[in-house]
N, C-alpha and C positions, 0 to 999 in steps of 0.2 A: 769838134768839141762843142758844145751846150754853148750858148749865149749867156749862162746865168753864169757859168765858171770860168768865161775871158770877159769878160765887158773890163771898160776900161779901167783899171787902178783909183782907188781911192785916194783920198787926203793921206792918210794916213800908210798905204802902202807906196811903189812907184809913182811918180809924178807922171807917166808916158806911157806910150804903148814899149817905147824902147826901153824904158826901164823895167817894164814887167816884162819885156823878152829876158832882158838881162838877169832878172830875180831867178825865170823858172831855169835858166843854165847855170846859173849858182847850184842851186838847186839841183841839178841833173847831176853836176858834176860832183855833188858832194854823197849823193846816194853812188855813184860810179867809184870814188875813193872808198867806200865806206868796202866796196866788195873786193879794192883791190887790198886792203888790211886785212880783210879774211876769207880767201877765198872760196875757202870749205863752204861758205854759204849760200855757194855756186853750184854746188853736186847737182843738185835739183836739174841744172839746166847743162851741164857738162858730164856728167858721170851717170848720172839716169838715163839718158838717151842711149847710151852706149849699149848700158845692162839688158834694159827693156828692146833693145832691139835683138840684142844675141842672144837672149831667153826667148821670143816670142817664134824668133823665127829658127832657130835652132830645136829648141825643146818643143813648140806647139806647130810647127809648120809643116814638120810631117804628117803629123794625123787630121791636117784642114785643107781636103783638096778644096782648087780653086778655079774652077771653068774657065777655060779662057788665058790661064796665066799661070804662075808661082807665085807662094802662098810671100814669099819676100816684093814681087811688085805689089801683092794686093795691098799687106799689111803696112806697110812705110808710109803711107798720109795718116792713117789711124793712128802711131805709132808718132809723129809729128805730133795730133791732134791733139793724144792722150797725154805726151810732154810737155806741149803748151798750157792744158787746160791746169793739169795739175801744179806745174811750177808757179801759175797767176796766185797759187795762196801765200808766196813769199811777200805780194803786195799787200794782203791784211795782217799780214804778219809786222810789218814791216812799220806801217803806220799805227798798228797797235804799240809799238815797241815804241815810237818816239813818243807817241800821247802821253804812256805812262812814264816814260821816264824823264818827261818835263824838257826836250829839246825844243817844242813848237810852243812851250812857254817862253821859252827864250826867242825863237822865233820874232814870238807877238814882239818884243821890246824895239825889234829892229824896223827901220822905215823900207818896208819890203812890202811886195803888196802878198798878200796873204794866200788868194790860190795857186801860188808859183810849186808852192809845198804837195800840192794836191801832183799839179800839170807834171813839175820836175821829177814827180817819184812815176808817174804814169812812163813818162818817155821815157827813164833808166830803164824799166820794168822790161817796154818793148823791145830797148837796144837788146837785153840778154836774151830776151826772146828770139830775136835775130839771130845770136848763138848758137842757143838751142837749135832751131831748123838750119843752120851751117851745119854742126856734128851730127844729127839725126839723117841728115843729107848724102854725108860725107861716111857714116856707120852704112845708110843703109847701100853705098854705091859699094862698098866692101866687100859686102855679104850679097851681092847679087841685082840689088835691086836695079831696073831700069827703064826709064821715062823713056816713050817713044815718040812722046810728042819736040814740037822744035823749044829752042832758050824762051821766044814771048812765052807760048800758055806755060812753059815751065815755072818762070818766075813767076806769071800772072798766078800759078798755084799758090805759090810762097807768101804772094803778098795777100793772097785772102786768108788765109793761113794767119799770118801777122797780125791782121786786120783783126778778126777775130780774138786775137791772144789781147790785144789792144783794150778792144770791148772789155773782155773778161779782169784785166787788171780793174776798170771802172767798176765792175760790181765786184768784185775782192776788195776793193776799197772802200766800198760803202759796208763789209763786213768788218772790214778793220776799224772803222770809223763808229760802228756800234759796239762789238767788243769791248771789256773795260782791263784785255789783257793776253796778252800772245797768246798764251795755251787756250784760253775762249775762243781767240781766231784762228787758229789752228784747226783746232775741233771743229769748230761751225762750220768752216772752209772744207773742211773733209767730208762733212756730210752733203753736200751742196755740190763740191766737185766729183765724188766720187762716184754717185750715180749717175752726172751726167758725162761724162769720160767713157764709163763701163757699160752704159744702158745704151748700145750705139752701134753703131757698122763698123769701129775703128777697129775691130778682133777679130769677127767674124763675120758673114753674111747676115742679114734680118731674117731672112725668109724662113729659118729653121724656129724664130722665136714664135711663145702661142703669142695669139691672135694679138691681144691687149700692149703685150710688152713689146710686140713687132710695129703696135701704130705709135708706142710710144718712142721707138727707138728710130724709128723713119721723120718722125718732126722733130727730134732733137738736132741742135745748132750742130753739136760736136760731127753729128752724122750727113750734116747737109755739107759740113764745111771738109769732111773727109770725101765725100762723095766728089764735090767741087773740083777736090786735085787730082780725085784718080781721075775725073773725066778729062779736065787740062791736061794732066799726064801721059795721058790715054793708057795708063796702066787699067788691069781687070776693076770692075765696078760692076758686081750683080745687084745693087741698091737700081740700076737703073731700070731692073725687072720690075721694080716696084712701082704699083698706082700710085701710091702717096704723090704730090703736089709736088714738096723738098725733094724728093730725088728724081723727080723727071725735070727739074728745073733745079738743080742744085747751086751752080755760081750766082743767079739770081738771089735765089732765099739767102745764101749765104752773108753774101753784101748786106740784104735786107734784116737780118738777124743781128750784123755787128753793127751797125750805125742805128737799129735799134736800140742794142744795147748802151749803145753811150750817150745817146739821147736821152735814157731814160734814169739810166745810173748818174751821169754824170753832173747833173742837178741834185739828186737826190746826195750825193756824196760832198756836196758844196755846204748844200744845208744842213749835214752832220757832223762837217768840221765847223763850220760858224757854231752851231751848237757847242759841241766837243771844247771849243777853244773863246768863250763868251761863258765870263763867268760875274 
């Protein structure tokens, strides 16, 4: 995490470093009750996986052969990818949703240090994200799917997998954080996830795409980080036919893409809530 969104607690928030541990698991835990009151607002990361798996590989799996393998190993990191990336808009949702309805005004009143709110919705975010790749996991061993590699690079898949979902909650939260309203961050979040989810290797191979949309779908994160597990996996990966940089070195860029991202969101989303909540 950024040095500018832990540095030590203020006068005014935590006295400690243990007291700001203790803020952002208030915190965590209160975003964690919040979904077990409704947990329909969970689909996204329990019921979507499920769909999206038995649609892509049922209904599209037959007509996309796949070299090397079946269209069920290939697609299941994509199919991870494309649930993590799209679920992380619960995070601008989510922070839009207290801005406006004056909880992180109350918030302010309390002797708490202040980016526990930020930290504590980030780690709920990744725990369902954890979820999500359980049942995406758990659908796609159902339906066929099968890693041939040993449990290390297994898990090691997962966890850059997470890594990633991680990153992406930080920049959903700097969307939520300029938003002035769920349905804004909703929307905004759809245009922003939606092509990079879809513009990628997570559905099909690159190589069929023209020229432009194939360099663009070979440096996109979602495709490095899919690329990442089939090759952990040792599931089919024809991205690795590819010259691009990101898929002859994909765990690399991978890593390099999510601790990018929170480096670079998660400063900028500190400074949006200071703003957001400095009136």
């Amino acid at each position: 995490m950024s040095q500018s969104v832990i540095s030590a607690p203020s006068a005014r928030g935590g006295s400690s470093t243990g007291g700001a541990i203790k803020d952002v698991w208030v915190m965590t835990k209160r975003n964690l009750r919040h979904i077990a009151r409704e947990p329909l607002q969970m689909s996204d990361v329990t019921i979507q996986p499920v769909l999206f798996t038995l649609l892509f590989v049922y209904v599209f799996g037959s007509g996309i052969p796949i070299p090397g393998g079946s269209y069920a190993d290939f697609v299941l990191a994509g199919l991870l990818l494309m649930n993590l990336t799209t679920s992380s808009m619960g995070t601008a949702v989510g922070l839009t949703t207290d801005l406006s309805t004056g909880v992180v005004d109350r918030f302010r009143t309390m002797p708490m240090w202040g980016p526990a709110v930020l930290i504590g919705r980030s780690i709920s975010d990744v725990l369902t994200s954890m979820m999500c790749a359980l049942i995406v996991a758990v659908t796609g061993l159902a339906v066929g799917w099968r890693p041939d590699a040993g449990p290390a690079p297994i898990l090691a898949g997962f966890a850059i997998a997470l890594l990633f979902a991680y990153a992406m909650a930080w920049l959903c939260g700097c969307v939520g954080l300029v938003a002035k309203s769920a349905e804004t961050a909703q929307s905004v979040g759809f245009l922003v996830l939606f092509p990079l989810a879809f513009v990628s290797n997570a559905l099909v191979p690159t190589h069929g795409m023209p020229g432009v949309v194939q360099v663009i779908a070979d440096w996109n994160p979602v495709s490095a980080v899919t690329a990442a597990c089939r090759q952990l996996w040792h599931n089919p990966n024809p991205s690795a036919t590819s010259s691009a940089w990101p898929m002859q070195h994909p765990v690399v860029i991978s890593i390099v893409y999510s601790l990018a991202l929170i480096a670079i969101c998660a400063p900028i989303a500190s400074v949006l809530y200071k703003r957001r909540t400095t009136s």
